[in-house]
N, C-alpha and C positions, 0 to 999 in steps of 0.2 A: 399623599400623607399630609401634605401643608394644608390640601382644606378639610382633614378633619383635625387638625389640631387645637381650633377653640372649641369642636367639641370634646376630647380626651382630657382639655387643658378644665371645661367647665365640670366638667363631672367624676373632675380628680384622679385622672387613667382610667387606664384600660387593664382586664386581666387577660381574656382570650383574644387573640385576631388569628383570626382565618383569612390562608390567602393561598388563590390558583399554585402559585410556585415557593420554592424556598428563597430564604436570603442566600446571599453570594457567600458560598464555601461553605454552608452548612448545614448539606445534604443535597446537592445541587450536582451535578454533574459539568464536566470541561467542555463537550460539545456543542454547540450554537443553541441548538434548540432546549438544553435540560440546564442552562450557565442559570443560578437566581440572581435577585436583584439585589443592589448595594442599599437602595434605600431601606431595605426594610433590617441591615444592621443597623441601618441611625436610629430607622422608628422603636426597636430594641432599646440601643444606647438611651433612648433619651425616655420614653416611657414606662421601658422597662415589663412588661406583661409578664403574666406569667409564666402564660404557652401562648408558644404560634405554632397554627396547625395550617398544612401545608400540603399540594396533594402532587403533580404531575409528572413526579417521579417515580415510575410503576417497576414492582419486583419485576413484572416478565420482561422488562428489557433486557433480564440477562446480568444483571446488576448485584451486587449482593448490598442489601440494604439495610441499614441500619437505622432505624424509624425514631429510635428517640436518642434527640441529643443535645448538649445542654451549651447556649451561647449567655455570657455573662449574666448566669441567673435565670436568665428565660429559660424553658424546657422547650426543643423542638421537635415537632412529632410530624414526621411523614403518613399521613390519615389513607393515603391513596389505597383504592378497593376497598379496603373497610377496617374499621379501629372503633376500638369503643375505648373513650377517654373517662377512665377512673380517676374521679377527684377525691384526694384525701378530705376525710370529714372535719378534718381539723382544719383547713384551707375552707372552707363553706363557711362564709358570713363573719369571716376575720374584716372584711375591707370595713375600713374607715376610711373617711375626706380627709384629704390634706388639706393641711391650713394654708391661706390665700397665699403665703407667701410664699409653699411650697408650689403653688400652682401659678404662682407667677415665675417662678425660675424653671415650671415646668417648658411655660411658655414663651419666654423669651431666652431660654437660653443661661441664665442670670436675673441676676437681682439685677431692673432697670435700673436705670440712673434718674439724679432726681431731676433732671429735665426732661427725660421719657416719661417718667413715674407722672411729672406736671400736667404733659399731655395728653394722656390717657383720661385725666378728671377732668379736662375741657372738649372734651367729646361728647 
């Protein structure tokens, strides 16, 4: 996730990320092999997408699964065997850029400081 983040950070987020497993606790399983990963609550917290789509969690394990579920805003959807992802019309071609400043606190975290902020124009 750190090395795409000056690309998410340049082209003002992300809506969709697809990824092999779920994040941790939501829609993941307790057993070793189905636990998701923590990073991709931060990549959430901090990016915010729309949806993460997510697959390795499959109904025949016996599992009763509940495929969409919503982590701070994000929608998350279990795609695993097959989904077709309906996007509202009114969601289609809403994105706008955020302004640098927003993609600068995308990217650091915060509003640099002005000694950061300094050496970033001496680069």
């Amino acid at each position: 996730i750190r090395k795409l983040r000056w690309q998410i950070t340049k082209y003002g987020g992300v809506d969709i990320v697809v990824t092999h497993a779920p994040p941790r606790g939501v829609g993941d399983s307790e057993d070793p092999a189905h636990m998701g990963f923590e990073c991709l609550l931060e990549l959430i917290d901090t990016y915010h997408p729309k949806y993460l789509l997510h697959g390795h969690v499959h109904a025949r394990y016996g599992m009763h699964l509940q495929r969409e579920r919503e982590y701070h805003g994000t929608k998350v959807i279990n795609v695993c065997e097959k989904f077709v992802l309906d996007i509202p019309k009114e969601e289609i071609g809403t994105w706008k850029k955020p302004k640098l400043s927003e993609r600068v606190k995308m990217f650091f975290g915060s509003e640099p400081s002005r000694e950061k902020s300094s050496k970033i124009h001496n680069i």
